[in-house]
N, C-alpha and C positions, 0 to 999 in steps of 0.2 A: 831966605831968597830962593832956596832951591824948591822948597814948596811952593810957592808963586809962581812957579817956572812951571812946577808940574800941572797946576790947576789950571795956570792959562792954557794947557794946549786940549786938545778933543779927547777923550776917553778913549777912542779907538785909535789914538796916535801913541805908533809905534815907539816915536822918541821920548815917550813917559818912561820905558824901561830903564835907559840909562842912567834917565836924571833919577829914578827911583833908587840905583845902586848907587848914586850920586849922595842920595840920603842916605842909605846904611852907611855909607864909610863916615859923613858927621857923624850919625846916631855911635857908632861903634865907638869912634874916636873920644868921642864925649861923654860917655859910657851916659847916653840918656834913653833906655829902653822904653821909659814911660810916655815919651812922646810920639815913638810908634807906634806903643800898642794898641791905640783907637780906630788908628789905618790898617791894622794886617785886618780887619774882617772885610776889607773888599779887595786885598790881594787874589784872591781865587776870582773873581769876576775881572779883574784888571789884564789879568794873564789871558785869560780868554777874548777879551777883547783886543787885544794886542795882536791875540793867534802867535802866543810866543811858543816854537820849537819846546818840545821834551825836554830837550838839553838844557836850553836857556830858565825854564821852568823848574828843574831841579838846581842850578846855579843858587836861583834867587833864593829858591826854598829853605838850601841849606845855608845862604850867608846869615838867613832870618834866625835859623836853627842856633846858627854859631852868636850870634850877637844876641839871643835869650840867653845862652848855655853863659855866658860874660857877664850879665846879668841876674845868675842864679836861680833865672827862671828856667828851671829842671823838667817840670810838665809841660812850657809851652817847647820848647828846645826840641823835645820827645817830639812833639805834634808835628811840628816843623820837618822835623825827620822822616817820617812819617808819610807824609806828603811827598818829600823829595823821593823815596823808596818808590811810589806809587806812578809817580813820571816813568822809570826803569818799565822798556818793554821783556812779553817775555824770551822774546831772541837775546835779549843782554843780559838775563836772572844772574846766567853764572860767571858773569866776566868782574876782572878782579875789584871793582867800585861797587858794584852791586855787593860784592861780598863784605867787604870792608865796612859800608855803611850799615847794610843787615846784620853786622855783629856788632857792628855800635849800638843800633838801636834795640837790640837783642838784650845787651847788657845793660842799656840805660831803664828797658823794663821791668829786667830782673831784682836791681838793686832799688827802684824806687817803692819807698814804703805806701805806697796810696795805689800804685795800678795793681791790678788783681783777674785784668780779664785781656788774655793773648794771642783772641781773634783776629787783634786790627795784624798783629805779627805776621801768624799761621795762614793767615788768609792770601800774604804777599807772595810771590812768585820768587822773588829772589830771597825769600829765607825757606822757601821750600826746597829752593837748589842746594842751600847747604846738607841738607839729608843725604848727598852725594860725594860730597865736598870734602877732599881730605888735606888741602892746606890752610893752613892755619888755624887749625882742631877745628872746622869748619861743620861738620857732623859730630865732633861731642858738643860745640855749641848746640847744633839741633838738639840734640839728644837731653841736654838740659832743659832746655824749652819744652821740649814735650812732659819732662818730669813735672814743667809748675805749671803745664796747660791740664789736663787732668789726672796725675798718678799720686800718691801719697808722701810723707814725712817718711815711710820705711824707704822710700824705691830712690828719696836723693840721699839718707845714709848709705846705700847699698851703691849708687852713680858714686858719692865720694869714696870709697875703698876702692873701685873699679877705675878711678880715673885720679890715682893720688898724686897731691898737689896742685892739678887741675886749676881749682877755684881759687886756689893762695898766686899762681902763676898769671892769671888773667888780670891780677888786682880787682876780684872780686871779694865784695865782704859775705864768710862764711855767716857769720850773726844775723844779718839782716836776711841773708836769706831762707837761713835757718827760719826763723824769727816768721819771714813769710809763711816759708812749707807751714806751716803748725797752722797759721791761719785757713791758709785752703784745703788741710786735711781736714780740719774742725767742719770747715763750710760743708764738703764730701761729705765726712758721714752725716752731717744733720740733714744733708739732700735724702741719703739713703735711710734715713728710719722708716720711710714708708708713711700706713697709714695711724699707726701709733703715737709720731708727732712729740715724741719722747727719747732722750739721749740721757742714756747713765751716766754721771760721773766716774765709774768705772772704765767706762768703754773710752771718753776721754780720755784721762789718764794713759792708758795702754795707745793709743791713739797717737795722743802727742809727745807722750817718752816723757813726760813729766810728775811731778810727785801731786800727791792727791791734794796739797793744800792751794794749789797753783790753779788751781780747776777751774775759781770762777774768775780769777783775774783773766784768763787768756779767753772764755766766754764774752768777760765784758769788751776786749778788744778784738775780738770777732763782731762784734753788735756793732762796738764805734766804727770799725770798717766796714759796716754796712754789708757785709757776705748773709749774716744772718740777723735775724729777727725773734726774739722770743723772751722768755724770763725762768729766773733760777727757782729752782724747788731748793731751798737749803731742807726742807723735812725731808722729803722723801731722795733725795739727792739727784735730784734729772733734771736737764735740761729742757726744759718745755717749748718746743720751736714753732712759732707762728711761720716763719716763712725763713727759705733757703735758699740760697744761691747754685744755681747748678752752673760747674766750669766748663762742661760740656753739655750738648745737646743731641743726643742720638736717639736711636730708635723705642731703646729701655725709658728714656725719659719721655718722647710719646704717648709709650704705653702707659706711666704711670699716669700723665693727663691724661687720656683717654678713660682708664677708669675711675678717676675724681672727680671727671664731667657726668660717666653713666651714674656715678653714685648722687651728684649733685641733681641731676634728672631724677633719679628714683625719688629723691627728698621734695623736689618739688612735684611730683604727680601725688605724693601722699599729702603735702600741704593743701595741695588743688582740692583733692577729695574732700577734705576735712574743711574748707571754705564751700565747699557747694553743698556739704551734706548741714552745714549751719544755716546756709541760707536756704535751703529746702525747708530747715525746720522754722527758721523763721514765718517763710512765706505760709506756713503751715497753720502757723499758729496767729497770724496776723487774718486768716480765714475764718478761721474758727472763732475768731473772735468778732467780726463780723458778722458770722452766722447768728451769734448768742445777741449780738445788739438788734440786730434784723428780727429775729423772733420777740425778741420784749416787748420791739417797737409796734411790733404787729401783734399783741395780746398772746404770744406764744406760751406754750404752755411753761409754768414752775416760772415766767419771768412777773418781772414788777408791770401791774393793770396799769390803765391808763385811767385818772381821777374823771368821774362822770363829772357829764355838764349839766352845771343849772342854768336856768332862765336866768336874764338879764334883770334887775329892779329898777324898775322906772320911778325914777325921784323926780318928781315934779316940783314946778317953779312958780310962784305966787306972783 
């Protein structure tokens, strides 16, 4: 009934909003998350058409957020969050909602086993503010964040000694994020082999604090999470990497495209050459071959003559 209610009025009628929230409290109540989710991909156009307030826009965001999070839909819940963070201007980064929710979502990133990249985070205004922030360990939350945005598997053993009990006190799981670091140190160095494109087993190991028989299982679960790309040498024992995930993007990573594109140009001016000096030789030889028909044709000398002509016989008819 309440969907009927929404669809009969105009897109740009403001009274959709209610009757909308009017639907999460059934949806929530009747724990039936499946039959919103085909409607939230025009929540963001609905909102704007509304011209609904910042405030009212993150309201909605987060009721969406809380009623996936009930539903154990974990990634959409995030999303949601997400979004509501992104309503927060930057006059309000640091007031106490802004912060609250940026450490939610802070930790909802942390522990999930599938997200890997903590641009959408770093990029928000109010989890920048935490870098300031010193209630509610508000800057060592940052300070972890920056550990899984690009530092290695030594520098959060080194953040856990420096901040003891930290992670057990937040109700964070040490394992799973253990478990992460090791993935995006792996991703790191396979970024930094350069142009060699080769990763020792060795240097793993030492890498991710682990014993040498463990090497290609945490390989293979670097591949299924999609950070890297490549296949194992068991002879020679390397890591063979077609392609790497870089967690950052700065000037060093630039440069290293800059010189894999001059290299990629040098390879194709030598390919180009090698295509024209074939087809030079062709044209070459498709001449001269001409030449030698042309002279035969015309009695040229050393070619095949031409069979003289005889007269015609005139065969007469009785």
């Amino acid at each position: 009934m309440l969907s009927t209610v929404f669809n009969s009025l105009q897109p740009d009628d403001s009274v959709r909003y209610p009757v909308f929230n009017a639907i999460l409290d059934v949806v929530s109540k009747s724990s039936n998350y499946d039959s919103l989710r085909p409607q939230l991909k025009h929540l963001d156009s609905w909102l704007a058409a509304w011209n609904t307030p910042a405030t009212q826009a993150r309201k909605l965001y987060l009721r969406v957020s809380s009623i996936a999070s009930e539903a154990s839909e974990t990634e959409e819940s995030y999303e949601y969050l997400i979004r509501a963070l992104r309503t927060i201007p930057s006059s309000e980064a640091s007031n106490d909602e802004a912060r609250t929710l940026s450490i939610d979502a802070l930790k909802t990133a942390l522990v999930s086993p599938t997200h890997f990249d903590f641009e959408d985070l770093t990029s928000l205004d109010s989890v920048q503010a935490l870098r300031s922030e010193d209630a509610n360990d508000a800057s060592t939350f940052f300070e972890l964040l920056e550990i899984f945005t690009s530092q290695l598997l030594e520098d959060y053993t080194s953040f856990k000694s420096e901040h003891a009990d930290f992670v057990s006190s937040q109700s964070l799981d040490d394992a799973a994020l253990t478990r992460k670091m090791r993935l995006l140190t792996l991703a790191s160095i396979a970024a930094q082999t350069g142009q060699t494109r080769s990763l020792p087993y060795s240097s793993i190991t030492s890498a991710l604090d682990i014993p040498a028989e463990d090497v290609e299982m945490w390989v293979i679960d670097v591949i299924r999470a999609g950070l890297v790309e490549g296949k194992l040498s068991q002879l020679n024992q390397t890591f063979l990497i077609h392609r790497s995930t870089y967690r950052v993007f700065g000037q060093s990573q630039w440069r290293e495209v800059a010189g894999r594109l001059d290299m990629w140009r040098t390879s194709l001016v030598g390919v180009l050459k090698v295509i024209q000096a074939e087809k030079e030789g062709i044209i070459a030889q498709k001449e001269k071959e001409l030449r030698e028909v042309d002279s035969r044709v015309n009695g040229g000398g050393g070619g095949y003559r031409r069979a003289p002509q005889r007269e015609p016989i005139d065969v007469g008819m009785d």
